[in-house]
Steps between C-alpha positions, in 0.01 A plus 500: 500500500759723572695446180193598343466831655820652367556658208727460209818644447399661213157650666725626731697679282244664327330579829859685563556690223113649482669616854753655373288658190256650720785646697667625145139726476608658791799668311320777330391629817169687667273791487248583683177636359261784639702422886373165478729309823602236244630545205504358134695248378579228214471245773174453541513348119725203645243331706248509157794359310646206747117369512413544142835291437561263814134403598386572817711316775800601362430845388420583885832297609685743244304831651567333861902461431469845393352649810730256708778657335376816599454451858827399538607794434643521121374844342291330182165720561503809264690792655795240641203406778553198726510372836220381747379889536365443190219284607388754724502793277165592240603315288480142666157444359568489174836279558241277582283527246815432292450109647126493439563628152732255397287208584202613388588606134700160482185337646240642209810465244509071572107490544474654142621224343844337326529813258296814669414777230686856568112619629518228783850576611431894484176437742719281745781820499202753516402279799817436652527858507189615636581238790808688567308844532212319686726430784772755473237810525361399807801397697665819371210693677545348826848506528508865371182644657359641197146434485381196256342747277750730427762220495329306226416865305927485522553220409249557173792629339687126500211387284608615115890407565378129660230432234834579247714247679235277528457511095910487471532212702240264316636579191877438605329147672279395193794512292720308714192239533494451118883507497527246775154310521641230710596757731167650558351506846245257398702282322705447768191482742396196277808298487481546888142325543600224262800405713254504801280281320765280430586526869 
């Protein structure tokens, strides 16, 4: 059972270098719009694309490493940001989020089927995304004491730049589907189930 459990050395290499990607978006930097607490980024993109391309399980593992990374201190959040202070700043929600988001577009992405049109994998980014916001504006208002309301009228302004990501990131992962079929979330999802049925 155990053997079973653990994941292959190439699954964890992939699950490693979506790591280090999603710290690579961090290189162009921040900005913060209208005095919004948290600010804009590339990274929020990452999470969309290590679902889209991983599947679920191991597109959260990837976001997970990330955020382990993180809060052990190496600098790979936009702005050179890093350490466990992090996770108690505004911007903790959406960290999270980054987790949910991951798993949740790779979850649609391997229900939709072996080779998932560009539509499905936009609506699982457009998703994934909205998941990040869903949690990240309300934990942002409690840790910052802004009201709800005005935090979410804030955070209105993340909407056009993450419905662009989203769109970005299912066309960079329906080409690499129909580049690398085999290696599509459901494909893999499907060779896993036959070995348990073999099991």
């Amino acid at each position: 059972m155990a053997g079973r459990s653990r994941l292959p050395a190439g699954d964890l290499a992939r699950i490693a270098a979506f790591a280090a990607f999603i710290a690579v978006l961090g290189l162009p930097g921040s900005f913060h719009l209208f005095g919004n607490a948290v600010p804009v980024t590339l990274q929020s993109m990452g999470p969309l694309l290590a679902g889209a391309i991983l599947g679920s399980r191991r597109g959260a593992l990837s976001v997970l490493l990330f955020l382990g990374l993180v809060a052990a201190g190496l600098p790979l959040l936009a702005g050179g940001r890093g350490g466990l202070g992090v996770f108690a700043g505004p911007s903790v929600g959406y960290l999270i989020g980054f987790v949910v988001s991951a798993f949740l577009v790779g979850l649609i992405v391997e229900r939709s089927g072996r080779r998932p049109g560009v539509h499905w994998v936009l609506v699982a980014c457009l998703a994934g995304s909205a998941a990040t916001l869903a949690i990240g504006i309300p934990v942002q208002s409690a840790v910052t004491g802004v009201p709800l309301a005005e935090t979410f009228q804030l955070s209105l302004a993340f909407v056009p730049g993450d419905a662009a990501k989203a769109v970005f990131a299912a066309l960079v992962a329906s080409g690499a589907q129909r580049a690398y079929p085999d290696a599509a979330p459901a494909a893999r999802l499907d060779r896993a189930e036959d070995r348990a049925d073999r099991a």
